[in-house]
N, C-alpha and C positions, 0 to 999 in steps of 0.2 A: 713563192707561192704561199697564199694567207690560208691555211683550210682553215674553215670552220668563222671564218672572220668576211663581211660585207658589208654592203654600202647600208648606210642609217638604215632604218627602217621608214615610211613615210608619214608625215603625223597622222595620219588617219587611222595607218594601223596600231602605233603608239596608244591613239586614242581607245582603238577596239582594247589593246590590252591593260587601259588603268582603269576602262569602263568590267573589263572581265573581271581583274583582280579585285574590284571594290564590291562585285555583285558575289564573289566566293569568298570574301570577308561576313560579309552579311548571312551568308547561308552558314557560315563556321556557328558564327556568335547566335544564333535561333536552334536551341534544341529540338523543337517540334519539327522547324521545315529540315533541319539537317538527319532527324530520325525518317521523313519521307524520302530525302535523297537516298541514305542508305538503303532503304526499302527498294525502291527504282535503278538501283544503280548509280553509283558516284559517278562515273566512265559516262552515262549517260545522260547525267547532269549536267556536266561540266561539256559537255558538247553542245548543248541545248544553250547555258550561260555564255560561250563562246559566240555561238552564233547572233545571240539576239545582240551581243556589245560588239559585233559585226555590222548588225543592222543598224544599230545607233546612231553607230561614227562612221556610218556611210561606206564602210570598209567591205573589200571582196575578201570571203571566209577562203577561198582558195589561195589566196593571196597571203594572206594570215599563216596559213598552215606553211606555203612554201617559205615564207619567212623563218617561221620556229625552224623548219627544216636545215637554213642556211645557216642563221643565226646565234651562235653556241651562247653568247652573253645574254639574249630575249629569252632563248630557250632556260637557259640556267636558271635566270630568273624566275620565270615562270613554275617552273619544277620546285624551287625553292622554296617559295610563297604556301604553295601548294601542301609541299611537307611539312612546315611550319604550321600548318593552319589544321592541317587534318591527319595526324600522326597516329600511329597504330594505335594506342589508348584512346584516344577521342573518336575513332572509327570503330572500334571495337564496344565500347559503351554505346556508342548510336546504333548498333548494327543489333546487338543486346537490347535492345530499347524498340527496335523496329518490330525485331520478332515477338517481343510484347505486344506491340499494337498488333500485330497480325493475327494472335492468338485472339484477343480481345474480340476484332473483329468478328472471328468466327465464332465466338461465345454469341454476340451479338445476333449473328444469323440462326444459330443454331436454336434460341428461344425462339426468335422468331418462325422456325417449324415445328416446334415442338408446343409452341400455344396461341403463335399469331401477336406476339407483343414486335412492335413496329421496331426495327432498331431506329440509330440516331441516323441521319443525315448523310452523316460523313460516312458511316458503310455502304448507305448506297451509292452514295458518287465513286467508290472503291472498285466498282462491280460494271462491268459492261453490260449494255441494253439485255443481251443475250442471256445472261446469268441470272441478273434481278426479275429478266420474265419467266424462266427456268424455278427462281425460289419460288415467284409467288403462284405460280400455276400449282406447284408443289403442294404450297401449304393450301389451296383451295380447295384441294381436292380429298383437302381433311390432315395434312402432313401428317405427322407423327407422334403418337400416345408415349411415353415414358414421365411420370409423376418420378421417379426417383434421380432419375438423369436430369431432368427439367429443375431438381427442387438444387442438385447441386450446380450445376449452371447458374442457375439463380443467387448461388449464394460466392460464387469464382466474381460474379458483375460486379456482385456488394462492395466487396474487395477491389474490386478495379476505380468503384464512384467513392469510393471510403477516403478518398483524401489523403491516406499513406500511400507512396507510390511502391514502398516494399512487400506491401501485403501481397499484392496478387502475385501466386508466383514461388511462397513462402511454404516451408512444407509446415504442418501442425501438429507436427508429433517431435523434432529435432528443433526448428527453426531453419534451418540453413535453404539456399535455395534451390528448389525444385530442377533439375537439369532442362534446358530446354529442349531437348530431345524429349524425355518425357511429357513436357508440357505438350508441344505440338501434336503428338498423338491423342494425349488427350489435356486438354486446357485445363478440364474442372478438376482435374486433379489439387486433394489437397492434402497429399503427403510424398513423399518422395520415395523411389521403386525400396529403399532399406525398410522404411517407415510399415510400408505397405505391406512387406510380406511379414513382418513382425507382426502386424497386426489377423493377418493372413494363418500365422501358425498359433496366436494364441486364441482365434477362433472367437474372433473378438472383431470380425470386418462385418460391416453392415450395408458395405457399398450396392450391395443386390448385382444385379447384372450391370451396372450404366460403366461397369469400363472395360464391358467384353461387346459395348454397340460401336464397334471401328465399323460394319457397314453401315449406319448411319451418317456417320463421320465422314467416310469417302464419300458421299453423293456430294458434299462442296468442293472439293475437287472439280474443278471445272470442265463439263463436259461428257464428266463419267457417270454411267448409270452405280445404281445402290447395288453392291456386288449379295451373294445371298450370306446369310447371317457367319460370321465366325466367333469359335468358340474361343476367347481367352481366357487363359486367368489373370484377373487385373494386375497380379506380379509378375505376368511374365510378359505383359504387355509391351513393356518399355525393350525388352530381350528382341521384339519385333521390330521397332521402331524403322519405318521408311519404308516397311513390307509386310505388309499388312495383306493377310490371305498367305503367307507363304508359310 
């Protein structure tokens, strides 16, 4: 009894898999498209990659799978390629990188209700029909006033177009990088939760209210209406992180 061992596989599916393996080569070696896989999911990228080098070489995707199934030597392979190409460190930098662009993004929208400056392109292809008419009914109907929130938004973008890709992100009181937990609660932040309340206790913050606006914040959350104002204090802001109202 062979377990684990079968007949060749047929060149077609061969073909579906040097047609997969070269198309998840290419995604390895491209930092931008491999920082949008990790954004989407790897798992469902590489399903996606599978399928289309299915479509290619004419091959049945069901076919394919029960292959790998049977298969321990195609399977091995394939897992190994795999590991070899996208190893915890290179996943973790892109994953690191992705929630960068995610941040960005939402700086990106977030001027845009706060003064009506258009973002780029690429956020709105980011945003389903539903969302993008959601923003801009939003800001039509006058969005949202904060000059001091707006001015630090404004100046997190600077940092993102500035050409360093370490700035944004950076606290400016230590150097070292900002957590991204803190970030994602609030992006324009530009010191990091030690930084902040040092600044907090020498009575020396000038941030005004712009990082006690988490209901602002959550209206891009998709879906959700603007819950009614909560009070933080911008140091303890980050203490909340992921529950925001609680």
């Amino acid at each position: 009894m062979n377990v684990g061992r079968s007949a060749r596989p047929s060149d077609k599916l061969l073909e579906a898999k040097a047609l997969f393996l070269k198309s998840v080569e290419e995604l390895a070696r491209d930092p931008e498209q491999l920082v949008a896989a990790v954004g989407t999911g790897l798992d469902d990228v590489f399903d996606q990659l599978l399928r289309q080098a299915c479509e290619e070489a004419g091959a049945d995707l069901d076919a394919f799978a029960a292959a790998l199934e049977r298969d321990d030597a195609l399977r091995g392979e394939i897992q190994q390629k795999l590991a070899e190409l996208f190893n915890s460190s290179t996943v973790q930098r892109a994953r690191a990188a992705a929630v960068k662009r995610d941040l960005q993004r939402h700086l990106h929208v977030l001027r845009f209700v706060l003064s009506g400056h258009e973002p780029p392109a690429w956020v709105w292809d980011s945003m389903d029909d539903d969302e993008a008419m959601r923003l801009r009914e939003y800001r039509e109907e006058g969005g949202d006033e904060d000059p001091a929130l707006l001015s630090r938004v404004e100046r997190a973008l600077a940092k993102v177009d500035s050409g360093d890709e370490h700035a944004f992100g950076r606290c400016e009181g230590c150097g070292r990088e900002i957590p991204l937990e803190r970030l994602q609660l609030m992006p324009w932040a530009e010191r990091c939760t030690s930084c902040q309340r040092q600044l907090e206790v020498s009575g020396s913050d000038r941030t005004d209210s712009s990082d006690r606006r988490v209901d602002l914040w959550m209206f891009f959350e998709a879906g959700k209406a603007v819950p009614p104002a909560q009070q933080f204090r911008p140091g303890r802001v980050t203490a909340n992180a992921g529950a925001p109202g609680s």
